[in-house]
C-alpha positions in Angstrom: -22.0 -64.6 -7.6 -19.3 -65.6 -5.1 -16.4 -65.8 -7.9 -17.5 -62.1 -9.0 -17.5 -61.4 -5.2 -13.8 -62.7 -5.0 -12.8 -61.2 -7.8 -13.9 -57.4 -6.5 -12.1 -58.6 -2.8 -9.1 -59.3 -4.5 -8.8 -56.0 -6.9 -9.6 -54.1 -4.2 -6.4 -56.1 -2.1 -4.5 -55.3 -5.0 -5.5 -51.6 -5.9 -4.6 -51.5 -1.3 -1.7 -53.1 -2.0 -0.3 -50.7 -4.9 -1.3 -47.2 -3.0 0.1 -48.6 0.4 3.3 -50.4 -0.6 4.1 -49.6 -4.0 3.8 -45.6 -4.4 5.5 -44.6 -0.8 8.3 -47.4 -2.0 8.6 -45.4 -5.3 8.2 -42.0 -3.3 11.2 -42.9 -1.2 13.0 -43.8 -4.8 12.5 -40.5 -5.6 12.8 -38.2 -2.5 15.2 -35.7 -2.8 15.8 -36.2 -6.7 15.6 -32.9 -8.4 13.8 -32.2 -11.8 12.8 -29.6 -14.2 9.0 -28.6 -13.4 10.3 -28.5 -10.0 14.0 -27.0 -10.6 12.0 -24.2 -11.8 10.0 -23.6 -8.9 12.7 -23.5 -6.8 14.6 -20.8 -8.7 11.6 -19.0 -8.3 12.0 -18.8 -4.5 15.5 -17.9 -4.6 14.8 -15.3 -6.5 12.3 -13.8 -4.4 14.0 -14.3 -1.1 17.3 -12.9 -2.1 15.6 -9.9 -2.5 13.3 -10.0 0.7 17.4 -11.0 2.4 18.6 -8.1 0.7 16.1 -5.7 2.2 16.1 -8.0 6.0 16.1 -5.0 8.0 13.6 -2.9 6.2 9.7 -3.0 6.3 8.9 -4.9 3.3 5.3 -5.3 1.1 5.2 -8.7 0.2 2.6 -9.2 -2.6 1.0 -13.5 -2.0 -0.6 -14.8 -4.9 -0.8 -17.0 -8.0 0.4 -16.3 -11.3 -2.2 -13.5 -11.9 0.4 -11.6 -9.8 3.5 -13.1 -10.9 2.7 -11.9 -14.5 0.3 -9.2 -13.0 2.0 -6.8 -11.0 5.0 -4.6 -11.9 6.6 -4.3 -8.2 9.1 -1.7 -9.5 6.4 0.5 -10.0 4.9 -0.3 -6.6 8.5 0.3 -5.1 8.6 4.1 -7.0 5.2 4.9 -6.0 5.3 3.5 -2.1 8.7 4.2 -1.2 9.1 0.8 0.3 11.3 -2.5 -1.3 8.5 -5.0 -2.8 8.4 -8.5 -3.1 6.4 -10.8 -5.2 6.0 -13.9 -3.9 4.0 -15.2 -6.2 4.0 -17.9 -7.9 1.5 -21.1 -8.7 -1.7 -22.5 -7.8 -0.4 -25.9 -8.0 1.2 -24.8 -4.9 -1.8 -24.4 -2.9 -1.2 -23.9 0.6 2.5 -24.5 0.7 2.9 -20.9 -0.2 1.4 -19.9 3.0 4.3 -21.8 4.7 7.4 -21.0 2.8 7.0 -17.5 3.2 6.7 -17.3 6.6 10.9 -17.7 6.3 11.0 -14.3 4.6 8.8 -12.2 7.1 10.5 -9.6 9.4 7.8 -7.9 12.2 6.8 -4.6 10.6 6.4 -6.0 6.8 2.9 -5.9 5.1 1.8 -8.7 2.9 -0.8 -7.9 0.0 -3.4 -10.9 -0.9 -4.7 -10.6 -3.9 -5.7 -14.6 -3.9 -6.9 -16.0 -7.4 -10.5 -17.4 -6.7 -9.3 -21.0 -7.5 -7.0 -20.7 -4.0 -10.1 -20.6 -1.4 -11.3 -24.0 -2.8 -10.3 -27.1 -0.7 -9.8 -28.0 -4.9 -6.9 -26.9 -6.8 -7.2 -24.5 -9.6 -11.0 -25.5 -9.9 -10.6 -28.9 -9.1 -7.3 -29.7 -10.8 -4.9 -32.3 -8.5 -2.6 -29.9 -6.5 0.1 -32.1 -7.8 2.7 -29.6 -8.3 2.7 -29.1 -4.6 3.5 -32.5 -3.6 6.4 -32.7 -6.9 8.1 -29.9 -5.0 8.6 -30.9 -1.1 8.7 -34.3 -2.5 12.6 -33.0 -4.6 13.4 -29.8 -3.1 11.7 -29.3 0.7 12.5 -32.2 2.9 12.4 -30.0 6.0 8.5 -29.1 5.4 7.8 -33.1 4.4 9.8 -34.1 8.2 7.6 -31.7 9.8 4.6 -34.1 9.2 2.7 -36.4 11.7 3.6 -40.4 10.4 0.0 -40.1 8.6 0.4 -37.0 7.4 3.8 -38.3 5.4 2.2 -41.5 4.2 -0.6 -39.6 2.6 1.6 -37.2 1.2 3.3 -40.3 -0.4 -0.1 -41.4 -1.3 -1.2 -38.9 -3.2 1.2 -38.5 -6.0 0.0 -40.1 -9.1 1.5 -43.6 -9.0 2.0 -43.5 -13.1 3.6 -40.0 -12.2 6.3 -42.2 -10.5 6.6 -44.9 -12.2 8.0 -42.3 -15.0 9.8 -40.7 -13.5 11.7 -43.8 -11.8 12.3 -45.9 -14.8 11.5 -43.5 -17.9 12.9 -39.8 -16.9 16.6 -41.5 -16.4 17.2 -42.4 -20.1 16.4 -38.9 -21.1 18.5 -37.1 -18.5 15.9 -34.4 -17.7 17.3 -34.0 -14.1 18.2 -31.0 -12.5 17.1 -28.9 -14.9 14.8 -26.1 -15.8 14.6 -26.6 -19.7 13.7 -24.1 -22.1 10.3 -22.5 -21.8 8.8 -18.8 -21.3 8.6 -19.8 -16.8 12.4 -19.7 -16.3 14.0 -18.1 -13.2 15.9 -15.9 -16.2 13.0 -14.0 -16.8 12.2 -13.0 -13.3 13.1 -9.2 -12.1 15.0 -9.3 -8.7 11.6 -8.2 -7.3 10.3 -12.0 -8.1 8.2 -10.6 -11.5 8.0 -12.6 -14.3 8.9 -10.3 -17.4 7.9 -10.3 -21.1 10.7 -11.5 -22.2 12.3 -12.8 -25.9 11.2 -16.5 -25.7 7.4 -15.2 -26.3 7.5 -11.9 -27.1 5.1 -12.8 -30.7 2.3 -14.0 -28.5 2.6 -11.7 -25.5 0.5 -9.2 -25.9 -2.1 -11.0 -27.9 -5.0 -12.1 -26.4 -5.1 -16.2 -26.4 -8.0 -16.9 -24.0 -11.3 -18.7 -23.9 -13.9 -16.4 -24.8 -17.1 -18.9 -23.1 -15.2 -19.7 -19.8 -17.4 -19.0 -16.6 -16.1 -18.9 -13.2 -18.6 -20.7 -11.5 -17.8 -20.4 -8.0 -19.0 -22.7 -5.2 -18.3 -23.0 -1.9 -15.5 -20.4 -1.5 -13.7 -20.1 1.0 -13.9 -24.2 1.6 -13.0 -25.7 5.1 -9.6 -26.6 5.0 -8.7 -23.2 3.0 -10.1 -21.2 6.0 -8.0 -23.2 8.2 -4.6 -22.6 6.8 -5.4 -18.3 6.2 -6.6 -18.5 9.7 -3.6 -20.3 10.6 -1.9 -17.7 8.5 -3.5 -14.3 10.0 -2.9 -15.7 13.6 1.2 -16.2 12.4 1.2 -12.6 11.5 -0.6 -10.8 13.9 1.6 -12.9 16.7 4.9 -11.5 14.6 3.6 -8.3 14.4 2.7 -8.2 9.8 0.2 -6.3 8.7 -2.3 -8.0 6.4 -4.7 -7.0 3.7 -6.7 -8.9 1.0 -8.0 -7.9 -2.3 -9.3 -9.0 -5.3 -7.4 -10.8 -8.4 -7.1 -9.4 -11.5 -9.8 -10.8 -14.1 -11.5 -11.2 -17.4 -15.2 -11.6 -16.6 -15.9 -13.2 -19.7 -19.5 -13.9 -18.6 -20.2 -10.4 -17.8 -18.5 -6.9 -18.4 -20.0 -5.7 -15.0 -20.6 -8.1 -12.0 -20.8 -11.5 -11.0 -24.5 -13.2 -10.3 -25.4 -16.1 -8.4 -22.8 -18.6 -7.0 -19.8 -16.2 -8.4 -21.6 -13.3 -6.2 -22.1 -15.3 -3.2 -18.6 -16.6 -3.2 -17.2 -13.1 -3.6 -19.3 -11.8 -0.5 -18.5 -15.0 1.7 -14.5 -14.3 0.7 -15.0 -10.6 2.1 -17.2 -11.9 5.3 -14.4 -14.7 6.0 -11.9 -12.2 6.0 -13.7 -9.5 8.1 -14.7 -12.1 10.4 -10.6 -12.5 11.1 -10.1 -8.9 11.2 -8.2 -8.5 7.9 -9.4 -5.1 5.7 -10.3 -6.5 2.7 -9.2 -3.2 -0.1 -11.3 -2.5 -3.0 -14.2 -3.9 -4.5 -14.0 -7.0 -6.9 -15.4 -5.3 -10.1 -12.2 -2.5 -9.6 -9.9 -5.4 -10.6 -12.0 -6.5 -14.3 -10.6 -6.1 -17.1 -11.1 -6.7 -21.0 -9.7 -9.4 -23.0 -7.2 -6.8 -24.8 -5.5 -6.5 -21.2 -4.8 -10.4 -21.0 -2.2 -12.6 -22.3 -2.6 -16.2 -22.5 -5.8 -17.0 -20.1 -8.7 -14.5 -18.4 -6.3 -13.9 -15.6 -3.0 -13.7 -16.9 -2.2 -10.1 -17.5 -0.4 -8.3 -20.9 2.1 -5.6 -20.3 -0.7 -3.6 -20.7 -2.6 -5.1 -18.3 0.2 -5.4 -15.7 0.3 -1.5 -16.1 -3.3 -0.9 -15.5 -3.8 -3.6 -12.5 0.0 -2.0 -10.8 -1.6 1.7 -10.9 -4.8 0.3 -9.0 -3.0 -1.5 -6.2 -0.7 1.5 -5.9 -4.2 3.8 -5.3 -5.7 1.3 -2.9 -2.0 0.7 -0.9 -1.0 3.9 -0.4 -3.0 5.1 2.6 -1.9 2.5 4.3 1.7 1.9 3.3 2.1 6.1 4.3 0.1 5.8 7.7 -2.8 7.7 6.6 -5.2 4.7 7.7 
């Protein structure tokens, strides 16, 4: 009993020893070393804030989201139909709440930001309980300026959490291959973003497009939306904007409600009425109802909330009916 009780002392001292020691030592290997997944991201940005540069002293709609909205929305549609210059600033879950912070660079008083949040974002979870890893990837090579910002505790669990395999890869495997710096060859490259920040259907996969490819027995399952900490960063995020003079309003993402052509029932309905208190309760509008933004799997491209050209075309037309009251005054 007491050799299997030294033996579980000492893995524990030595699992301590390699989240403690070993991954911030690696972390700080890799800190400010740039690579593909994240090269990409990055591009992304630039894209989307030259154009919110471009249009500085203008009143802007910025549209926050996931990738339902980078895919989703066709902003030069919006721009036509709302007389005002659009951004889409959407981009990835993986994100998570780092989105909340970067745009706050790009927002001029008078602008109007647009949140049609994917489900998945009010979780403390990522993506339905995915690892948010692609969040720490991207301050970790591209944002030191939001990592320095963090208390001492705050940086070490940041160094933490990234998967110490993760790094271990990278530091001694992603060399030989000389996969630095850049974005490689897939259908997410900056290329294929409009000036506007939309991701296009473009050559690379045109043949699978606008052909379904999603799960047809995926459920939602919602539970426990909006979570704590989420709460805390959009309230954190409605005070910025009401103290800088930006508009807000939420709505619902576009979706394929696979379990149901209709409605949501149990957790997935209480969710989606907690989302609409939580927001009410901080004095945003919340525009629309959830069911406005379903659609069918014909409308979807390569998951239940990635939307086809087709898609894109029918979700674009609704935001422009629910925006323009507001965007013209008339509310």
């Amino acid at each position: 009993m007491n050799l299997y009780k030294k033996f579980c002392i000492n893995f524990i001292l030595i699992l301590a020893f390699c989240l403690v020691i070993i991954s911030p030592t690696l972390f700080c290997i890799n800190f400010g070393v740039e690579d593909a997944p994240g090269r990409t991201m990055d591009n992304w940005f630039k894209v989307k804030e030259a154009y919110a540069k471009k249009h500085e002293d203008e009143k802007k709609l910025f549209v926050l989201s996931c990738s339902t909205c980078l895919y989703g929305v066709d902003s030069k549609k919006l721009e036509d139909a709302l007389n005002i210059p659009v951004v889409n600033f959407a981009t990835t879950s993986s994100l998570r709440k780092y989105q909340f912070d970067r745009i706050k660079h790009s927002l001029r008083a008078g602008d109007i930001v647009l949140m049609p949040l994917e489900y998945g974002i009010y979780t403390d979870q990522s993506s339905f309980g995915k690892d948010p890893q692609g969040y720490y990837i991207y301050v970790m090579e591209f944002d030191p300026e939001h990592f320095n910002k963090m208390s001492t505790c705050e940086k070490l669990f940041f160094a933490i959490h990234l998967k110490p395999n993760f790094l271990l890869k990278r530091t001694f495997l992603r060399p030989l291959f000389h996969e630095y710096g850049d974005e490689g060859d897939h259908f997410l490259l900056s290329k294929y973003l409009n000036e506007n920040g939309d991701l296009t259907s473009n050559t690379y996969e045109t043949k699978f497009y606008n052909k379904p490819r999603i799960t047809p027995d995926h459920a939602l399952n919602l539970k426990d939306h909006p979570g704590i900490g989420m709460q805390k960063t959009l309230k954190n995020f409605v005070e910025y904007c009401e103290k800088n003079n930006i508009k807000l309003y939420a709505t619902w993402q576009p979706i394929y409600p696979v379990t149901d052509k209709n409605k949501f029932y149990g957790h997935d309905l209480e969710s989606v009425s907690n989302i609409k208190k939580f927001w009410n309760s901080l004095g945003v509008e919340v525009l629309g109802n959830y069911y406005d933004a379903f659609y069918s799997a014909e409308d979807c491209y390569n998951s239940w909330s990635h939307l086809n050209d087709r898609g894109k075309e029918k979700y674009t037309k609704h935001l422009i009916e629910l925006l323009k009251p507001y965007v013209n005054g008339e509310v």
